[in-house]
Structure formats: C-alpha cells, structure tokens
Backbone as CSV, one residue per row, in Angstrom:
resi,resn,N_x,N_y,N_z,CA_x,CA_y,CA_z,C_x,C_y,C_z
1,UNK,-13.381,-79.656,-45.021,-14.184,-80.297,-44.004,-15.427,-79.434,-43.732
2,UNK,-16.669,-80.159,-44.046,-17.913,-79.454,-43.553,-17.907,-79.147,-41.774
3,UNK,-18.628,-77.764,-41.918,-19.088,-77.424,-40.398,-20.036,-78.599,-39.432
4,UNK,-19.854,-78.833,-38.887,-20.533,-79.627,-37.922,-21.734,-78.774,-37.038
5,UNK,-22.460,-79.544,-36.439,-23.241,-78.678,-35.398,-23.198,-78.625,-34.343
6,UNK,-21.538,-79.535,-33.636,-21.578,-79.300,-32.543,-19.968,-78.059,-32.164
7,UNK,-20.228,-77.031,-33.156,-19.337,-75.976,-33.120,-19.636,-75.216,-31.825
8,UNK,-19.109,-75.246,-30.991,-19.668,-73.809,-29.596,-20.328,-72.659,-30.527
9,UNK,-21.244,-71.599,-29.564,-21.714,-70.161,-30.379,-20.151,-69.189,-29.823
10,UNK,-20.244,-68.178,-31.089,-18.781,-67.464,-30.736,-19.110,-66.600,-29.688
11,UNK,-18.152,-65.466,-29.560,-18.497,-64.252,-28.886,-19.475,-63.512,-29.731
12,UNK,-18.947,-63.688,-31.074,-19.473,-62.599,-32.359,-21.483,-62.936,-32.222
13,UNK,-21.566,-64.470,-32.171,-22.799,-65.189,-32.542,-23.987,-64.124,-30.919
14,UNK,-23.075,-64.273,-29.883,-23.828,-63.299,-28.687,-23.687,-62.137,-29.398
15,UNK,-23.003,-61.642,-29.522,-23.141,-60.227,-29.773,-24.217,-59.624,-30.709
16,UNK,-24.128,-60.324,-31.713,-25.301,-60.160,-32.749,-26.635,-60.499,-32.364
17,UNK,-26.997,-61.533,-31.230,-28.237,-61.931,-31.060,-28.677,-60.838,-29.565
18,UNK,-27.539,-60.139,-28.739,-27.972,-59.307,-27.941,-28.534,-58.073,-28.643
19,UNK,-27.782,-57.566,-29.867,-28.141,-56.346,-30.418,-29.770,-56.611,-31.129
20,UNK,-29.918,-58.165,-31.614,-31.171,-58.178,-32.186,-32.449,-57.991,-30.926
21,UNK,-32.571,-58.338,-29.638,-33.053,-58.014,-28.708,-33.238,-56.536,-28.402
22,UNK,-31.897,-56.159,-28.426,-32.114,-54.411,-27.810,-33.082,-53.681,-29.201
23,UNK,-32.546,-53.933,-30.532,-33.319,-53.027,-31.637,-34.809,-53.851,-31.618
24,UNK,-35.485,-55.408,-31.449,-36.490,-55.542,-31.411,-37.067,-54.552,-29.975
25,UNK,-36.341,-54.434,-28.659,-36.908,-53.904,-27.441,-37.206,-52.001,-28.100
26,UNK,-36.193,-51.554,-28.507,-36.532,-49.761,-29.142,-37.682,-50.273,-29.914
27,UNK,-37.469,-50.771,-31.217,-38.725,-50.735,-32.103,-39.672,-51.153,-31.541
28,UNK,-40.338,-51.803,-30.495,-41.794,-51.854,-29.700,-41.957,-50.957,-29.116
29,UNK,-41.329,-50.108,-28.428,-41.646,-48.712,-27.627,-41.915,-47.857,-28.694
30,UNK,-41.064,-47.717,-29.645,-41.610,-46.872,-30.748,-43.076,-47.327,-31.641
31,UNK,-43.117,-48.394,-31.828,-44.741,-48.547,-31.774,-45.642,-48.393,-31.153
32,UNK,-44.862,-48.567,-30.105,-46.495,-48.612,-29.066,-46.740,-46.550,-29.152
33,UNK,-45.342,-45.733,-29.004,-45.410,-44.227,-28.909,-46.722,-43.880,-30.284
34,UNK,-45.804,-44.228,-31.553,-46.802,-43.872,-32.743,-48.150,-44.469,-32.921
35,UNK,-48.177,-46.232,-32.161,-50.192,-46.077,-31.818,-50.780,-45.113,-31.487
36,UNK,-50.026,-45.001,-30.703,-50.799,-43.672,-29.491,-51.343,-42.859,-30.139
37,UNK,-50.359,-41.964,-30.959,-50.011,-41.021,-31.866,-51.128,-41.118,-32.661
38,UNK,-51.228,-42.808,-33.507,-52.590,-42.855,-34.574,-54.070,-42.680,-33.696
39,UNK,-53.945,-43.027,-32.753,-55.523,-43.053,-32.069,-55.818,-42.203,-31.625
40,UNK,-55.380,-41.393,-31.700,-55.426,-39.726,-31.266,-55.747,-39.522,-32.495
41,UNK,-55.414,-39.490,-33.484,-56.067,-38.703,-35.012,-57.593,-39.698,-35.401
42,UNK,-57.562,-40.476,-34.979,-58.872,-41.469,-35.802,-60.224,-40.491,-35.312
43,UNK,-61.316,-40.640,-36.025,-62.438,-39.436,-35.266,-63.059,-40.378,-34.389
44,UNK,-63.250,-39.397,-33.659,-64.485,-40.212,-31.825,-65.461,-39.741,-31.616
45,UNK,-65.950,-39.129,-32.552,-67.561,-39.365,-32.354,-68.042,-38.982,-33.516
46,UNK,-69.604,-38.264,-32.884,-70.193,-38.443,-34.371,-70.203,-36.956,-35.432
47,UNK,-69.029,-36.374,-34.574,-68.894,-34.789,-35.009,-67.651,-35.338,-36.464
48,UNK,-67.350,-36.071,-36.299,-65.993,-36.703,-37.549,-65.046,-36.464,-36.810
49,UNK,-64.246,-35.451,-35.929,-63.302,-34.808,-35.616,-62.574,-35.688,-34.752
50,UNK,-61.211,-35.967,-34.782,-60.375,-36.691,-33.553,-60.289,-35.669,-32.563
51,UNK,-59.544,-36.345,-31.457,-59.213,-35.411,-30.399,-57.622,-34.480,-30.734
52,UNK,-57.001,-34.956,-31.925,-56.009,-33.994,-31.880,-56.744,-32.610,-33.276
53,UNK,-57.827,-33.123,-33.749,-58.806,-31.852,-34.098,-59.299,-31.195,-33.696
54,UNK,-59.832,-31.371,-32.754,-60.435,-30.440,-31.174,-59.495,-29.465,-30.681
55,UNK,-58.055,-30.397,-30.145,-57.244,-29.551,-29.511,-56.635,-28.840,-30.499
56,UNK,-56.553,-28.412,-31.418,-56.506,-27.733,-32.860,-57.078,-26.675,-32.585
57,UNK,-58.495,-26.961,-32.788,-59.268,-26.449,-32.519,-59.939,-25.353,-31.885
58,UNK,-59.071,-25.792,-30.168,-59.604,-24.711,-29.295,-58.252,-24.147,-28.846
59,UNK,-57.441,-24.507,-29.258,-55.606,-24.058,-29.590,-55.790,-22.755,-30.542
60,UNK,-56.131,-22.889,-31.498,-56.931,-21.431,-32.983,-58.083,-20.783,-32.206
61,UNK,-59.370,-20.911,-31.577,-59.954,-20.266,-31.230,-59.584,-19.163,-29.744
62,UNK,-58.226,-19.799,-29.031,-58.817,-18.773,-28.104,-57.235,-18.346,-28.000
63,UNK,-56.195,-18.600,-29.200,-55.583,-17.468,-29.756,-55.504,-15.936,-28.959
64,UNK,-56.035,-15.537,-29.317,-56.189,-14.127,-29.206,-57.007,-13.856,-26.894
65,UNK,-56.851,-14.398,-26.859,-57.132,-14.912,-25.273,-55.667,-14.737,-24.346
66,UNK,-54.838,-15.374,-25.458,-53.617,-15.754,-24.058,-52.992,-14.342,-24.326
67,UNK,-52.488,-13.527,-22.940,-51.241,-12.436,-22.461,-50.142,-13.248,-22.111
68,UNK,-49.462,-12.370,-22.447,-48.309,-12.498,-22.210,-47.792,-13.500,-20.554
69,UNK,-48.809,-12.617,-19.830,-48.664,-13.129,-18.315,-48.766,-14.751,-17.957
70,UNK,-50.321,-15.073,-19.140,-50.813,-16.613,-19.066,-49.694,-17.502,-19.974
71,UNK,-48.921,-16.710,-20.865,-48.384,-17.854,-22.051,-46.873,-17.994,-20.431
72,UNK,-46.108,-17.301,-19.755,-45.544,-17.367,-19.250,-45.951,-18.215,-18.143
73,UNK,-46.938,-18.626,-17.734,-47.291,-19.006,-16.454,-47.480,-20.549,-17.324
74,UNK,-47.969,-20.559,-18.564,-48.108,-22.201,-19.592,-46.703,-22.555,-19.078
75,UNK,-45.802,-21.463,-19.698,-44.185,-22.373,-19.437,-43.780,-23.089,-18.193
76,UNK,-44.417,-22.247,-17.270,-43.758,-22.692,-16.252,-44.662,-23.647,-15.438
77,UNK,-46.117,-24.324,-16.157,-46.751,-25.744,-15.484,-46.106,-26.324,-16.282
78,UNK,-45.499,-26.187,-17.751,-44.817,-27.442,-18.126,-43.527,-27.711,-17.836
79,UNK,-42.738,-27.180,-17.327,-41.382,-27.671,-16.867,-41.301,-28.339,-16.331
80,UNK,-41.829,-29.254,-15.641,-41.504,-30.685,-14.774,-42.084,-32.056,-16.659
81,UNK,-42.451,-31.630,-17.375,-42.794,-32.301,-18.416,-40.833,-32.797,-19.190
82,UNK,-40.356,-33.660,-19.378,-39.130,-33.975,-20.195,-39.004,-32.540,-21.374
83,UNK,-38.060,-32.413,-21.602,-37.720,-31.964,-22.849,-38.504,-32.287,-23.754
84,UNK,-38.356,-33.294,-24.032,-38.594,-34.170,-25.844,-40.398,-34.221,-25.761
85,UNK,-40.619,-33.888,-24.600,-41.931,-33.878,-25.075,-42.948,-32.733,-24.301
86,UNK,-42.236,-32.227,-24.145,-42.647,-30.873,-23.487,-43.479,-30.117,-24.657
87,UNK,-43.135,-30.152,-25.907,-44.327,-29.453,-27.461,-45.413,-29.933,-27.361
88,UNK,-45.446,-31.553,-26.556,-47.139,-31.896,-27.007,-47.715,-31.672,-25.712
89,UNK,-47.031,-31.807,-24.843,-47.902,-31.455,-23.777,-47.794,-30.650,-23.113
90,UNK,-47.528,-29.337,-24.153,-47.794,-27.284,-23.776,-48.878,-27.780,-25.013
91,UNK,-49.038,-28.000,-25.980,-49.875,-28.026,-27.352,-51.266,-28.813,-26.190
92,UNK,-51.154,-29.917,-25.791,-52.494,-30.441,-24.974,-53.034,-29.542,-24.088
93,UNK,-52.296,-29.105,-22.584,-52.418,-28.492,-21.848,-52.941,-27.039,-22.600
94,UNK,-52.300,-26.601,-23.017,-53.305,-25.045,-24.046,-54.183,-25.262,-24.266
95,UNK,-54.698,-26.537,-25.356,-55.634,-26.779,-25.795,-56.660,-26.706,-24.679
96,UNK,-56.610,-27.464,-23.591,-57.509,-27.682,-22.433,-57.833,-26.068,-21.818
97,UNK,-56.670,-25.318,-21.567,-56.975,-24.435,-20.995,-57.863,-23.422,-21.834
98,UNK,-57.418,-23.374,-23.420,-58.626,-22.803,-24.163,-59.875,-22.926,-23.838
99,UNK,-60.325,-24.240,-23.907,-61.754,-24.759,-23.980,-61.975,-24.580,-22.636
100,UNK,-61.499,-24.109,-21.411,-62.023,-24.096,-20.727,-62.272,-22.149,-20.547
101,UNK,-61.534,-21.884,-20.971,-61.531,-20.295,-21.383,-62.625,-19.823,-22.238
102,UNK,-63.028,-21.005,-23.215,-63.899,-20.429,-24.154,-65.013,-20.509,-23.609
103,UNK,-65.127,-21.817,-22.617,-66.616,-22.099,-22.180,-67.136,-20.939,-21.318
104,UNK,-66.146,-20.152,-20.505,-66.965,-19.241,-19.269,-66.888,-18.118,-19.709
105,UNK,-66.250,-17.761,-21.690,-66.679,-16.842,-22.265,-65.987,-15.781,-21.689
106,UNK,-64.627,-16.059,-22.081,-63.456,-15.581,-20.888,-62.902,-14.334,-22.057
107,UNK,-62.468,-13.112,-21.621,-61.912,-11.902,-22.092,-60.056,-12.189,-22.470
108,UNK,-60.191,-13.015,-21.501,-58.654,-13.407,-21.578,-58.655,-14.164,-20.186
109,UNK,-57.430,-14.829,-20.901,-56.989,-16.433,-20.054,-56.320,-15.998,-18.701
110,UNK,-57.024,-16.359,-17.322,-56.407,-15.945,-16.341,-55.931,-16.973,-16.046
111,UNK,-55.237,-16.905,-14.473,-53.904,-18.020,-14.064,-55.528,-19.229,-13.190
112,UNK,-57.002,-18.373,-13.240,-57.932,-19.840,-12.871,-57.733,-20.806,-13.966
113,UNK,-57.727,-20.154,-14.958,-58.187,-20.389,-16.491,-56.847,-21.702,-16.660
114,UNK,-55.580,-21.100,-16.182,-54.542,-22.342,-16.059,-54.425,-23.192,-15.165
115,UNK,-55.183,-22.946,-14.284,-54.668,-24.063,-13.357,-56.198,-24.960,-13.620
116,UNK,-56.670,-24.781,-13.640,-58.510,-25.711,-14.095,-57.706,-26.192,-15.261
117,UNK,-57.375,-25.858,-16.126,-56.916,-26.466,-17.429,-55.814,-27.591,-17.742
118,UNK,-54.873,-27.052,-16.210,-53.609,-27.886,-16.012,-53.999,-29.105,-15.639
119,UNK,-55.461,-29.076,-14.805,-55.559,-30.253,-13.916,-56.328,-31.326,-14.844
120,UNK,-57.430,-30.862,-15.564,-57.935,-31.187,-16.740,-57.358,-31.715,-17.560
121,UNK,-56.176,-31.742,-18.127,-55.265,-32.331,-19.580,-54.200,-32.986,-18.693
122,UNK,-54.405,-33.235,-17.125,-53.453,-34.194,-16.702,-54.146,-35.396,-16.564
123,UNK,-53.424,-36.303,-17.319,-54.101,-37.664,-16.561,-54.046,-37.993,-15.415
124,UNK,-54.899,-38.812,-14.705,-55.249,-39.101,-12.970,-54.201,-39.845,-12.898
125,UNK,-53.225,-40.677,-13.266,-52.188,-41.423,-12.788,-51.116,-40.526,-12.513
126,UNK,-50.903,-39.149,-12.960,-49.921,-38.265,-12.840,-50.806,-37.335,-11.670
127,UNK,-51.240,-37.052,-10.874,-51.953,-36.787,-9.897,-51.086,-36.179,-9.075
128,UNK,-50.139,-37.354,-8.277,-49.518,-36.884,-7.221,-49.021,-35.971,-7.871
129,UNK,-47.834,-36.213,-8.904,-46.356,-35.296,-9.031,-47.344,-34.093,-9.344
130,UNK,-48.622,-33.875,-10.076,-49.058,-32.756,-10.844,-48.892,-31.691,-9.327
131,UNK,-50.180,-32.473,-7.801,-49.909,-31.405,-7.019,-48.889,-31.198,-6.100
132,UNK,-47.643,-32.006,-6.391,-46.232,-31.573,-5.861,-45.871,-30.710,-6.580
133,UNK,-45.794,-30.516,-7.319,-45.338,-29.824,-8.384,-45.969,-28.185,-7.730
134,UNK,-47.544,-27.940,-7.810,-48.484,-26.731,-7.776,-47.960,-26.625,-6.181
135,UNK,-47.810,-27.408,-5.220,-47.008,-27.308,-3.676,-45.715,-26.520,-3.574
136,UNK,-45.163,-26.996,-4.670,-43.327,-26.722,-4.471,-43.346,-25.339,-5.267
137,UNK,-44.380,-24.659,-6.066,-44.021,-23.726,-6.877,-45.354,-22.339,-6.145
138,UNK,-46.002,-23.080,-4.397,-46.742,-22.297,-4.161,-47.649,-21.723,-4.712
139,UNK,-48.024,-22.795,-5.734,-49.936,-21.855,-6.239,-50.815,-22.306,-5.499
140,UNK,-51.778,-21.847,-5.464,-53.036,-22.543,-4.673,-54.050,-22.974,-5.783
141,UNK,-54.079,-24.326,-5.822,-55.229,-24.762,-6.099,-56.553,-25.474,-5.838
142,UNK,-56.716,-24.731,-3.924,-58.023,-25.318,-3.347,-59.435,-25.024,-3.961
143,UNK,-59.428,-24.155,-5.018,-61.211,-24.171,-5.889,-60.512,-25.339,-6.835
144,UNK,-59.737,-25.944,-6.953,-60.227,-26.870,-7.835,-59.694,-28.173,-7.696
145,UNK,-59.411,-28.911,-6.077,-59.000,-30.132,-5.536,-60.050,-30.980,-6.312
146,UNK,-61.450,-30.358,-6.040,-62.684,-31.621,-6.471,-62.403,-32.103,-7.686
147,UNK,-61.488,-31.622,-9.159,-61.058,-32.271,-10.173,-60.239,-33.041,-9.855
148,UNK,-59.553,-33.103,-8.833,-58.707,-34.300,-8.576,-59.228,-35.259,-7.818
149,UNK,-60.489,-35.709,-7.972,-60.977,-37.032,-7.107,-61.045,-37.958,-8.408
C-alpha cells in the first residue's frame, strides 16, 4: 500500500526540522562573526592598507614601548572582555594604545597612554560598562571624559 498524504508528521519529522532551524540559526551568527572578520581585512583608503594592517602595524612599532607595568595594566582593562575573545580585543586595544603612544612620541607606554587608548578602541555603544568598569577598579579617567561624548 502506497503512503498517502494524509499521514500525521512523526515525533522524528519535528525533531529533524527543529535541529534544521537551530544549525541554520549557529550558521548565520557565524557569518555574520566572519563578515566582520572580512571587512576588517579589505583596504580603506587610499594608503592600500586595511584596518587589521594598521593595527599590525602600530602593534610592531611600539613593541619596544610597552613595560612590564603597562602590558600588566593591558590585562587587567581587558578582563571584563569574554574569554573567547579577549586575543582580539587585547590585539585592538594595544594596537590603539600604540598609536596613541607613537603619536606624542612616547619613551614608553604610560597608564595615560592606556587609558586614552582603552577609551579609543572602545566602541560608543559599550560606553557605559567601559566606565563602570574604570569606577569599580578606581582609575581616574577625568582628562579624558571628553572622548566619551
């Protein structure tokens, strides 16, 4: 006897069409993560260079800048950052604090040098938590509120 089409769907028939939902719902977050990822390497202006060439860039040049004191004080603005992505954004945040180290032609990276840099490589939607964060761990960063407007 042929199947008909007015068979009910099984348990099995849900089960399979919930799992196709959840792996289509991961695989769009994971695209949308690795866009990100590509548009960050494409070049943005007319130097050729992307922005993850820059932060390369001023990540190798001011090298020889960070003590011991500043790479310790990096660790500890990124700890409110997740685990899993805490590498790219100590790798961003450095980067920023370089270039801002390199610009005032700095001997070595002081804790201005990190906190101008911290506020700089944060995006403005992360704002609040950034100065809860500089509140709860008692730094002062009143020379440099005006980056946060």
């Amino acid at each position: 006897m042929l199947l008909s089409s007015s068979v009910p769907p099984s348990g099995f028939m849900w089960f399979i069409l919930f799992w196709v939902f959840v792996l289509l719902f991961f695989m769009s977050i994971g695209g949308y993560f690795m866009f990100r990822k590509f548009l960050k390497v494409l070049p943005m202006g007319n130097d050729g260079k992307s922005k993850l060439d820059w932060q390369n860039h001023y990540v190798e040049s001011s090298r020889h800048l960070w003590t011991e004191e500043s790479k310790a004080f990096l660790e500890m603005l990124v700890e409110p950052v997740p685990k899993p992505f805490r590498d790219i954004a100590r790798h961003s945040i450095a980067a920023r604090i370089g270039q801002v180290a390199l610009e005032d032609n700095a001997t070595e990276i002081t804790k201005d040098h990190c906190i101008k840099g911290y506020i700089l490589a944060t995006p403005k939607r992360d704002y609040k938590s950034l100065t809860s964060f500089l509140d709860k761990k008692q730094i002062d960063y009143t020379a440099y509120k005006h980056l946060l407007q």
